[in-house]
N, C-alpha and C positions, 0 to 999 in steps of 0.2 A: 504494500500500500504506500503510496505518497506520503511525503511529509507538506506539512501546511507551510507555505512560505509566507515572507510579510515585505512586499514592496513598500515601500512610502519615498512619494517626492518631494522637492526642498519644500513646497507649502503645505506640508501636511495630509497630503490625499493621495491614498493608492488602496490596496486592498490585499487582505490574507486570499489566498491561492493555493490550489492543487494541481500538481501539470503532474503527468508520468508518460514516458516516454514522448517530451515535447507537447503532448496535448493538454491543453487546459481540460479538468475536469470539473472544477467550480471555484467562485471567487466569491469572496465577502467585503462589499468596497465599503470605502471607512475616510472618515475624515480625522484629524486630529487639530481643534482648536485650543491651547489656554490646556486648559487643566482636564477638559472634556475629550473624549471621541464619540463620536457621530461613527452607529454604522444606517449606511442608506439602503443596500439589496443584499441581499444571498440569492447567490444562484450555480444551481448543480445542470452540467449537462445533462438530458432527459438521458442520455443512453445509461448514466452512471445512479440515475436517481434511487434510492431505496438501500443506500449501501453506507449511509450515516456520514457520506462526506460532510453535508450541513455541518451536522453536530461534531464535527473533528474541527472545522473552519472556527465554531462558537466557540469551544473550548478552547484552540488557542488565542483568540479575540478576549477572552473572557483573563486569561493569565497576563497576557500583555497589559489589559487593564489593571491588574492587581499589579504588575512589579514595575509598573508607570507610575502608583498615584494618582492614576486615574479616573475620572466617571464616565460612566456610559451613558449615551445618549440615543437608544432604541428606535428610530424612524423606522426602520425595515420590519415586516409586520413576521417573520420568523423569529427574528431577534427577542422582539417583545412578548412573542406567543411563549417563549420559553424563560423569560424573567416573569410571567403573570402564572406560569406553572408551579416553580418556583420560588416565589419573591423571596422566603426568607434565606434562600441562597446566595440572594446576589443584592441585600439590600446595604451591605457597606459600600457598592458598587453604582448604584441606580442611580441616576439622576431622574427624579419624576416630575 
């Protein structure tokens, strides 16, 4: 299985990723303003779907916030679906 990558450009915006063998197999774009990151989409290629990339992508999104100091700021409605599953997991975390 892939490991999750984490692009970011000088202004803050790029996105966690999975490629294996050169193909993208899904990407979690993200912004990082100040003391927040903004993630805005999750998206899994339909060919790979059902194979928990999402939640591999969340999980490392979810640890970069923690050893950032970060908060997260949930726009993408997968992201929020699994902090409202949750809350008291990620409520050090949440920006609401």
């Amino acid at each position: 299985m892939a490991d999750v990558k984490l692009q970011l450009g000088e202004r803050g915006r790029g996105a966690f990723y999975l490629e294996e063998n050169d193909e993208k197999l899904g990407e979690m774009v993200i912004g990082i303003s100040g003391t927040a990151l903004t993630v805005y989409h999750t998206e899994v290629d339909p060919k790979h779907e059902g194979k928990g990339l999402a939640k591999l992508m969340f999980e490392a999104m979810i640890k970069y916030v923690r050893d950032n100091n970060l908060t997260l700021i949930p726009l993408c409605q997968y992201v929020h679906a699994q902090l409202k599953r949750h809350p008291e997991l990620y409520e050090d975390i949440w920006k609401k």
